[in-house]
C-alpha positions in Angstrom: 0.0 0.0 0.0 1.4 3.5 -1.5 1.6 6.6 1.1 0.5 10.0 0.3 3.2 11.3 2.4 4.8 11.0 6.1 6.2 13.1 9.0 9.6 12.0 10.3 10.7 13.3 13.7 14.6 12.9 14.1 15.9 13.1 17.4 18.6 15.4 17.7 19.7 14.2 21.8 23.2 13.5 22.3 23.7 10.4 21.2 21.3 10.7 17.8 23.8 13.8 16.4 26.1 12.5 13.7 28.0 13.5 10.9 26.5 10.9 8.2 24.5 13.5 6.2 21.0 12.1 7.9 19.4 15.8 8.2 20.4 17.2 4.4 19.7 14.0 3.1 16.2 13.8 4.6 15.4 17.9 4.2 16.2 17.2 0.5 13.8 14.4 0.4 10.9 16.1 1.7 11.3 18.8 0.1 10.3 17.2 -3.2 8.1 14.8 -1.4 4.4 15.8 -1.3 2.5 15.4 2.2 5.8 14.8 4.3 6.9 17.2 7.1 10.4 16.6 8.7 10.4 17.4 12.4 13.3 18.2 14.8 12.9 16.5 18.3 14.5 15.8 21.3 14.4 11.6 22.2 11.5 9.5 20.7 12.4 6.3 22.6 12.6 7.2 26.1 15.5 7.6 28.1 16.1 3.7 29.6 15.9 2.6 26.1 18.3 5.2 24.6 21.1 4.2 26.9 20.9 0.8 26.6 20.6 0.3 22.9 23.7 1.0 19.7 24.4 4.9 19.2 23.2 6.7 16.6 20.4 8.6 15.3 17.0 7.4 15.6 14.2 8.2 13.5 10.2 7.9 13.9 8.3 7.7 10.7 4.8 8.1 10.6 3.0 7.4 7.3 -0.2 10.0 6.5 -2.6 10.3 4.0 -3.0 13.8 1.7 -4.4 15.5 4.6 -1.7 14.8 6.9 -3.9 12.2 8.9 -2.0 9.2 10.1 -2.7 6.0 8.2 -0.5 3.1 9.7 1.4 2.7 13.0 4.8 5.2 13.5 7.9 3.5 13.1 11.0 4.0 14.4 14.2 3.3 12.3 17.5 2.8 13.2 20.3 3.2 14.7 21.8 5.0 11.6 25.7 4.2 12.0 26.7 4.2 8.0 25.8 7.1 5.3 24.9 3.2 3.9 22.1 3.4 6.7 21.2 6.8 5.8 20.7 5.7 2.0 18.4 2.7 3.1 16.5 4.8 4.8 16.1 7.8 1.9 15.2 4.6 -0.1 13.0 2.7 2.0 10.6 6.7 2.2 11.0 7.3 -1.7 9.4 3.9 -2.0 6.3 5.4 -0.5 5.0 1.7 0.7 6.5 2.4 3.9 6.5 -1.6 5.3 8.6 -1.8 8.3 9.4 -5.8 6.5 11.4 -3.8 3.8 13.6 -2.1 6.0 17.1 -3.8 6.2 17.3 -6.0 9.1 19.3 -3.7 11.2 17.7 -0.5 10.8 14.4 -1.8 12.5 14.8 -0.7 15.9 12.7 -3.1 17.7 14.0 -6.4 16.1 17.2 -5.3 15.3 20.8 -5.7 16.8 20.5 -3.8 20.1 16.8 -5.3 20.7 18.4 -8.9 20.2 21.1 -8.0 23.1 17.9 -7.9 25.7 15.8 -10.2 24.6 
C-alpha cells in the first residue's frame, strides 16, 4: 500500500547527532516529497531505552494520507551508524509503501541488533 506522504521526527539528543549526512539528506527528500513534514525533536524512545541500545540517530516515521492524517502505525528506524544506513532509509521513504518488513534487518529498531542483546 502507497503513502500520500509522512512526518519524520529525528531526534537530535546527544547520542542521535552525527555526521552521516542524515538531516540534508532527509530535508532534501521532503522537500520534493508531497505530504511529508520533517520534524526536529529531542528523544523519541525514552530515556532507559536510549542508553541501553547501539548509538546513533533514531528516526520515527509516521505514514499520512493527503491531509496529513495518520494512516498506519509510527515507526522508528534505526540506529543509523553508516551514510549506507542513511541511504536505506532515503530509499526505504522514496518507496512510499512504507513496510517496516522492507527495512534492512538492522535498521528496524525493535528487532534489530540492540533489541536482540535484551531479549
Amino acid at each position: 500500500m502507497s503513502v500520500a506522504g509522512y512526518t519524520v521526527v529525528v531526534c537530535q539528543s546527544g547520542g542521535c547527532r552525527s555526521g552521516l549526512g542524515l538531516m540534508p539528506a532527509l530535508r532534501t527528500l521532503v522537500r520534493a516529497t508531497p505530504h511529508a513534514v520533517l520534524v526536529s525533536s529531542g528523544c523519541t524512545v525514552g530515556t532507559l531505552t536510549c542508553r541501553s541500545r547501539v548509538p546513533g540517530p533514531v528516526v520515527l516515521v509516521q505514514p499520512c494520507d493527503e491531509q496529513r492524517r495518520p494512516v498506519g502505525a509510527a515507526v522508528h528506524v534505526g540506529p543509523l551508524r553508516t551514510r549506507s544506513d542513511v541511504a536505506d532509509l532515503i530509499a526505504w521513504l522514496r518507496s512510499g509503501d512504507l513496510d517496516p518488513a522492507d527495512l534492512p534487518w538492522s535498521l528496524r529498531l525493535n528487532t534489530g541488533p540492540a533489541a536482540a542483546l535484551h531479549n
